[in-house]
C-alpha positions as CSV (number, residue, x, y, z in Angstrom):
1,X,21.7,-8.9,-1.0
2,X,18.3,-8.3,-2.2
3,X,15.9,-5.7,-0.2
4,X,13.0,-4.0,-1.1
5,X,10.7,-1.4,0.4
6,X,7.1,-0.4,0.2
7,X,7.3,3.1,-0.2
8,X,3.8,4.5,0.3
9,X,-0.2,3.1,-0.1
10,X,-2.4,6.3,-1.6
11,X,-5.0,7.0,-3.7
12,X,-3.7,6.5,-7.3
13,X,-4.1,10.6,-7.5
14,X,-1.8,12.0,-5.1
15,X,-0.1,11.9,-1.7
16,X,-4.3,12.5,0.1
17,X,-6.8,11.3,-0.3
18,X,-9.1,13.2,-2.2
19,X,-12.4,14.1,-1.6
20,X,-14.8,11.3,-3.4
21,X,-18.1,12.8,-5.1
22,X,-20.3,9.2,-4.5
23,X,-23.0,10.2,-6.8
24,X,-20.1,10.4,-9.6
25,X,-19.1,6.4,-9.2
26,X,-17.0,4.5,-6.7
27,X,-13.4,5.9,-5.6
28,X,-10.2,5.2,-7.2
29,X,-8.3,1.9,-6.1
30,X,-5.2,2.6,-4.0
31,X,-1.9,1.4,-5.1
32,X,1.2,0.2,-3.3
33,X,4.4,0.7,-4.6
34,X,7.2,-1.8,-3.8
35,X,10.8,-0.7,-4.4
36,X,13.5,-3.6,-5.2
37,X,16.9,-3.0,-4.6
38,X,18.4,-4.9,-6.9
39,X,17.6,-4.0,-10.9
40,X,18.0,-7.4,-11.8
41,X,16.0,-8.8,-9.6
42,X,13.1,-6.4,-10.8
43,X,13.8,-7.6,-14.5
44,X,13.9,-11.0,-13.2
45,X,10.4,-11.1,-11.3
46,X,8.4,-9.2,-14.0
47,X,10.1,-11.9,-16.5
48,X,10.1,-11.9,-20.6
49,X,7.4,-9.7,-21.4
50,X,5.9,-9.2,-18.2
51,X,4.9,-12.5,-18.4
52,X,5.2,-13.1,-14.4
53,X,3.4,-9.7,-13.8
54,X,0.4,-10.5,-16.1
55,X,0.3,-13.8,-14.2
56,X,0.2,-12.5,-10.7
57,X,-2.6,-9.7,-12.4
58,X,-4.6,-12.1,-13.8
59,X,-4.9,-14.7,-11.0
60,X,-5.3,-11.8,-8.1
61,X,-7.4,-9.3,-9.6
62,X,-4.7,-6.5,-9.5
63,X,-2.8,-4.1,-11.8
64,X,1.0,-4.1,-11.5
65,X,3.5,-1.7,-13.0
66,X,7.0,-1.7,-13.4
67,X,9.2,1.5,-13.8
68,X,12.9,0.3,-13.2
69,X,12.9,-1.1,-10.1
70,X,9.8,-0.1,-8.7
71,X,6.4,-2.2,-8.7
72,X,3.1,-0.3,-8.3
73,X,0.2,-2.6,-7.4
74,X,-3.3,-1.0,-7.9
75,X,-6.3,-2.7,-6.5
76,X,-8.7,-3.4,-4.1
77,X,-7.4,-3.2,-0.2
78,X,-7.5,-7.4,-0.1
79,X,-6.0,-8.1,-3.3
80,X,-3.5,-5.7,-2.9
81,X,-2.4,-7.2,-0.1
82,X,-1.6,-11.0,-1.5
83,X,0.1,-9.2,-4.7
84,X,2.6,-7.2,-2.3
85,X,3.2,-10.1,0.3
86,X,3.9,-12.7,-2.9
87,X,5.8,-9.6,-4.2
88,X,7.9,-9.7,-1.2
89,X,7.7,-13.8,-0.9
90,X,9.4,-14.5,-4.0
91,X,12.3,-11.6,-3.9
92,X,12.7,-13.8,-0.6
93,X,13.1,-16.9,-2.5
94,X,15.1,-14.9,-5.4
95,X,17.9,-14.2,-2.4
96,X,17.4,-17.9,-1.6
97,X,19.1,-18.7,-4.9
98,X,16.0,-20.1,-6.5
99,X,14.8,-19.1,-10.1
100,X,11.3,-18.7,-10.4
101,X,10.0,-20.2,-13.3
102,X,6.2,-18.2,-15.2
103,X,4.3,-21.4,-14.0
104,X,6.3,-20.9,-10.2
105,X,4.6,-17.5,-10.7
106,X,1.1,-18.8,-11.4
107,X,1.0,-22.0,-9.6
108,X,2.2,-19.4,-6.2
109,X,-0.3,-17.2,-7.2
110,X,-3.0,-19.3,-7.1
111,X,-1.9,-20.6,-4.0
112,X,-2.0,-16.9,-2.6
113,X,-5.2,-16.5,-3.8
114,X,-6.7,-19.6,-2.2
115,X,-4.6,-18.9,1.3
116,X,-4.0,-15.9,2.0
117,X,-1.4,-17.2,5.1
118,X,0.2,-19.5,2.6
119,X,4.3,-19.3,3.2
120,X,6.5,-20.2,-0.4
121,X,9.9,-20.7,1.6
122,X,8.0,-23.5,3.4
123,X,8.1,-25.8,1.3
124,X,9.7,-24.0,-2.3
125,X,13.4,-23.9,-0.8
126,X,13.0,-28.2,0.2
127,X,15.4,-29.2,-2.7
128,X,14.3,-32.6,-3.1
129,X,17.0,-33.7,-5.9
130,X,19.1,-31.2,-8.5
131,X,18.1,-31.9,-12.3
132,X,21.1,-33.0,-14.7
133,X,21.0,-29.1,-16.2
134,X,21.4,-28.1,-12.3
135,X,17.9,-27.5,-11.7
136,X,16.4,-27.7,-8.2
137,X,13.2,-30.2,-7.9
138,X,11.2,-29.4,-4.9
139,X,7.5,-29.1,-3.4
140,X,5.4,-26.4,-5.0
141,X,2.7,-27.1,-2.9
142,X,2.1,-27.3,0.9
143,X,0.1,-30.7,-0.2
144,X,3.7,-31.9,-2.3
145,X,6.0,-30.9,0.7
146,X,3.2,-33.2,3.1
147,X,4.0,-35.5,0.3
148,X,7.7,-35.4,0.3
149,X,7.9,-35.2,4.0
150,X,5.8,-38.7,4.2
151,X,8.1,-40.1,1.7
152,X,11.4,-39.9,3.8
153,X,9.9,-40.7,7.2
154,X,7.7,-43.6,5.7
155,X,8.4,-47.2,3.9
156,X,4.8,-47.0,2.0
157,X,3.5,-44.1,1.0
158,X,0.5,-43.5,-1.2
159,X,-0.1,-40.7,-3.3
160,X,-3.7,-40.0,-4.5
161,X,-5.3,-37.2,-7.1
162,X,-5.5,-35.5,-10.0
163,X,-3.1,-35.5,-13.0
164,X,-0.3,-33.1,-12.8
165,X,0.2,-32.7,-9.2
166,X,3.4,-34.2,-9.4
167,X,2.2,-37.7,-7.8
168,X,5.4,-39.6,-9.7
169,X,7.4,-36.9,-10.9
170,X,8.4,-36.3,-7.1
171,X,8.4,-40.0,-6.3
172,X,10.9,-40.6,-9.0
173,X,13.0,-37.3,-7.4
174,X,12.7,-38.9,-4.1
175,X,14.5,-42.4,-5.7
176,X,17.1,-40.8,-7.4
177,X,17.9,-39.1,-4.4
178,X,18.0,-42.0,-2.3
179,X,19.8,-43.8,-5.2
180,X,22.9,-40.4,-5.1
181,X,22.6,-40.9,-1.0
182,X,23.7,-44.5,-1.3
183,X,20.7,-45.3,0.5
184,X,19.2,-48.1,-2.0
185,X,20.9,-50.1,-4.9
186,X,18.4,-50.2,-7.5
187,X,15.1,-48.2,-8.3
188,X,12.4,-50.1,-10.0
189,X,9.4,-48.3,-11.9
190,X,6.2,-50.3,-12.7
191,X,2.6,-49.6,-14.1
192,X,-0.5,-52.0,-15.0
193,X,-0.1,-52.0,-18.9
194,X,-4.2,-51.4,-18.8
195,X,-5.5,-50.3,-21.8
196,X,-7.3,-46.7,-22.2
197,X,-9.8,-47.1,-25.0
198,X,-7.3,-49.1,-27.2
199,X,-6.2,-52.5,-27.0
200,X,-2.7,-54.2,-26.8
201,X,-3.1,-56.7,-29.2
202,X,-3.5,-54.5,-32.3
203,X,0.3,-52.8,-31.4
204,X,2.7,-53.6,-33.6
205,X,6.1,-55.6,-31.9
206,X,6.5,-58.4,-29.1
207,X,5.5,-58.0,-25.7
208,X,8.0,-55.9,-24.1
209,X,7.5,-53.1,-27.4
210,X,3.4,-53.5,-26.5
211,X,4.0,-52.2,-23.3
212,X,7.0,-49.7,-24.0
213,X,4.6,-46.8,-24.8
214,X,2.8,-47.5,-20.9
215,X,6.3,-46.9,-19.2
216,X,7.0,-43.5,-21.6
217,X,6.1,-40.9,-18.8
218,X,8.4,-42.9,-16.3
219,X,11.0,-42.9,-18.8
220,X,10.5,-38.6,-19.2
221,X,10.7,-38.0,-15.5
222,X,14.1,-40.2,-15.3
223,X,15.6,-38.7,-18.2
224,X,14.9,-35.0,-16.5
225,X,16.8,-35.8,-13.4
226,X,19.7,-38.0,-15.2
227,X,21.7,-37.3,-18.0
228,X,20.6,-39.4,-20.3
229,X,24.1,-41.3,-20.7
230,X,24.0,-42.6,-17.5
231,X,19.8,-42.9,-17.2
232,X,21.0,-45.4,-20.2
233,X,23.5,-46.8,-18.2
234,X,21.6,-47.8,-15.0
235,X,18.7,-49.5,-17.2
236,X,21.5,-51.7,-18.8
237,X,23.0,-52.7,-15.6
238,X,19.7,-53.5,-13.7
239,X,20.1,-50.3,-11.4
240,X,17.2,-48.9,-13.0
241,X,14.6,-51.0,-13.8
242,X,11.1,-49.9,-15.7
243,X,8.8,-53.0,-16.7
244,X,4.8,-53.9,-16.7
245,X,3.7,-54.9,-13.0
246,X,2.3,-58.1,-14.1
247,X,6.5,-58.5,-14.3
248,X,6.8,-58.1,-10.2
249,X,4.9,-61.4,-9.5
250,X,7.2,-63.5,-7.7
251,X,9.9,-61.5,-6.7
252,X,11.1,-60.1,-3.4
253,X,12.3,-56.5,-3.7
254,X,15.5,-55.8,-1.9
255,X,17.2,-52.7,-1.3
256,X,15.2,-51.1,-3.4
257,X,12.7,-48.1,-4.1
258,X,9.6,-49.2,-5.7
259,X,7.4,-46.8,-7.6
260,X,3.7,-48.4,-8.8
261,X,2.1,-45.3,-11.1
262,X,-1.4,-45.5,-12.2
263,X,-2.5,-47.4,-9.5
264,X,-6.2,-47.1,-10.1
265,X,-5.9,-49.4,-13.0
266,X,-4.4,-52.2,-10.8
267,X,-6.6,-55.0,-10.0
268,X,-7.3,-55.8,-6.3
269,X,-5.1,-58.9,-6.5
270,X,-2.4,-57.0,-8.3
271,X,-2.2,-54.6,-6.0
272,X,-1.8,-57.2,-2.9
273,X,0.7,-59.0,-5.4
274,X,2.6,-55.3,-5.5
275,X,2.1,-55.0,-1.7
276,X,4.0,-58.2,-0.4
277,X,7.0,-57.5,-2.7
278,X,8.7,-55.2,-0.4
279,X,11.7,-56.7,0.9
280,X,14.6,-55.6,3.3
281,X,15.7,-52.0,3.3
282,X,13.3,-51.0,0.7
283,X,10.1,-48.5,0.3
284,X,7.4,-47.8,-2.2
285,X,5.1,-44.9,-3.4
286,X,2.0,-46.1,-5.0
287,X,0.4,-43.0,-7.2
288,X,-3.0,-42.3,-9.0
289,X,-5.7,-41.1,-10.0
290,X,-9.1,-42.1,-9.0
291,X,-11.0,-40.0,-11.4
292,X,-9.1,-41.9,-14.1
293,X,-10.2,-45.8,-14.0
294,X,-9.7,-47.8,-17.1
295,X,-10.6,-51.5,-15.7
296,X,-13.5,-52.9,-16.9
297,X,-16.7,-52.1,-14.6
298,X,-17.1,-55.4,-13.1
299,X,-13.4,-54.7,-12.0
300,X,-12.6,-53.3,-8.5
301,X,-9.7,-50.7,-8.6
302,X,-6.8,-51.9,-6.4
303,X,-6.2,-48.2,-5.2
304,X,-9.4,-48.0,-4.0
305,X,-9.2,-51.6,-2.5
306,X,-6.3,-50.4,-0.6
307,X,-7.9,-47.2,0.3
308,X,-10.3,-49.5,2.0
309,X,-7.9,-52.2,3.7
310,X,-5.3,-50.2,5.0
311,X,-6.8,-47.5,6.1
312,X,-6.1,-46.2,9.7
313,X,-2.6,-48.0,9.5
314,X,-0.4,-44.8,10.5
315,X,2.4,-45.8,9.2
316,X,0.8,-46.1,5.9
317,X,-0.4,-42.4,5.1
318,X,-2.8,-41.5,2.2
319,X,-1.5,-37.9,0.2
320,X,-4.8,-36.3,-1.0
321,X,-4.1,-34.3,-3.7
322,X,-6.0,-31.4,-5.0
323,X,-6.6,-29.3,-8.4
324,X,-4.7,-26.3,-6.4
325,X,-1.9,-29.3,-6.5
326,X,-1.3,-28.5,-10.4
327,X,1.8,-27.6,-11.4
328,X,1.4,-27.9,-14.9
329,X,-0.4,-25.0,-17.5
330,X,-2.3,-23.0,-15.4
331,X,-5.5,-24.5,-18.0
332,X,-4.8,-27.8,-16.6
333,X,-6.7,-26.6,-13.7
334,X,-9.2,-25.3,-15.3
335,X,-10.2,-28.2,-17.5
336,X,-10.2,-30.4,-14.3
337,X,-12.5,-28.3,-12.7
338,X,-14.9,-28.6,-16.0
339,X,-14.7,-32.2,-16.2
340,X,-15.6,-32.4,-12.3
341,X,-19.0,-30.4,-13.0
342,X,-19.7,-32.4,-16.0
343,X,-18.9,-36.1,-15.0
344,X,-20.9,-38.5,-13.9
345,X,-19.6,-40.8,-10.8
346,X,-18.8,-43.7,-12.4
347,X,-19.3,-47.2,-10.0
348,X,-16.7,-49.6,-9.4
């Protein structure tokens, strides 16, 4: 079993403190030292090249240094503070059984830094689905686990934000869960095939290649949780179905787990169209990004139609995602926070 202990908080100096001459600059930071049981757990926190350590510096304004199995953590008092309790967080989730990954490292710190009462094991150890290569998908967010949690106790859910919060990759999780469970028959994937900046007609192929490129990223997120053999498999027997949602007019959606990604570039009556599919036994997850509209300007946004029409239904919740949502390279953040300063609103 995993332990650890923090052996001592002094002045970087010594064992006292020592006497501080204020006319020759501010005093030392103290330091913490953390002491890990466990040698591979030590190896496995800092990770290849300190890469997890430099993270956790970097994002909380602290030093850390490993010596074997012992973590000293120099800093300011506050700072300090976050770096040992996410310290002591993640050897907590280590003895759990989970593998942190460098961007589990970065996205937790800059959750730590943001909250400083934020708790990992909350939401981190909520497996939501186990990859084909054994992997564990689940929330990395208190906003994701909201998310998740709305998913299983509700028929229509919408998820709503930035990109690379995980919107669709845990709405696809949440199907092929169900799907394992026995608890639907078939999971169907759709998009609006809206252009962004480019137009259809100028692709090479028939209709069904025009739109292939749309449906890629639903495609990706399938092929991480499946083995692609059988991913293959369920498309060719109808268990799995991905296709345009001009395709869903007309149709009554049985047993089934319904996915509409990219929702902002549905049109009002699309989304309505989307809407009224549902049939028995069957639930949907409607994801995107309102920052993100490709529709023409005279066009209303069916997301933010819906936002409008259904709100205060309870049974229908709204997940607001934010940029501290981003579980993708740590920059992603960053460059969403730039475009935010820099954009205009743009009317609808």
């Amino acid at each position: 079993m995993l332990g650890w202990r923090v052996l001592r908080a002094c002045f970087n100096t010594g064992e006292h403190p020592i006497q501080i001459d204020t006319k020759s600059g501010p005093p030392a930071d103290e330091s913490t030292r953390i002491e890990v049981d466990d040698n591979n757990a030590a190896r496995e926190l800092s990770g290849e090249r300190r890469r997890n350590l430099r993270a956790i510096e970097r994002i909380l304004d602290v030093k850390v240094a490993i010596r074997g199995n012992v973590l000293t953590i120099t800093g300011a008092e506050d700072a300090r503070e976050r770096a040992a309790d996410l310290v002591h967080q993640f050897l907590e989730l280590m003895e759990s059984g989970l593998t942190l990954s460098p961007g589990d490292v970065a996205h937790a710190a800059s959750l730590a830094a943001r909250d400083s009462d934020v708790r990992l094991r909350d939401f981190m150890l909520d497996t939501v689905v186990m990859t084909s290569r054994r992997r564990p998908i689940t929330p990395r967010s208190p906003n994701q686990k909201l998310y998740v949690d709305a998913i299983r106790e509700n028929d229509l859910v919408f998820g709503i934000g930035p990109a690379g919060t995980g919107k669709t990759y845990l709405a696809v999780a949440m199907a092929v869960a169900a799907l394992q469970k026995g608890e639907i028959r078939r999971i169907i994937l759709t998009r609006p095939a809206v252009e962004a900046g480019e137009k259809l007609g100028f692709l090479p192929g028939d209709l069904a290649e025009k739109v292939n490129p749309y449906l890629r990223p639903l495609y990706d997120a399938l092929n991480d949780m499946l083995d692609p053999a059988k991913c293959a498999r369920f498309i060719e027997q109808g268990t799995i179905e991905v296709a345009p949602l001009a395709f869903m007019r007309g149709r009554t959606l049985n047993q089934a787990f319904v996915i509409m990604d990219e929702a902002q570039n549905s049109t009002r009556e699309q989304m309505k169209m989307f809407l009224t599919r549902l049939g028995a036994d069957s639930q949907a997850v409607v994801t995107g990004d309102v920052t993100q509209i490709d529709l023409e300007r005279n066009r209303l946004s069916g997301l933010l139609d819906a936002q409008r029409v259904l709100a205060g239904m309870s049974d229908i919740p709204f997940i607001e995602f934010q940029r501290v949502d981003v579980v993708r390279h740590p920059l992603v953040r960053r460059v969403l926070a730039a475009y935010e300063r820099a954009e205009v609103p743009r009317g609808n």
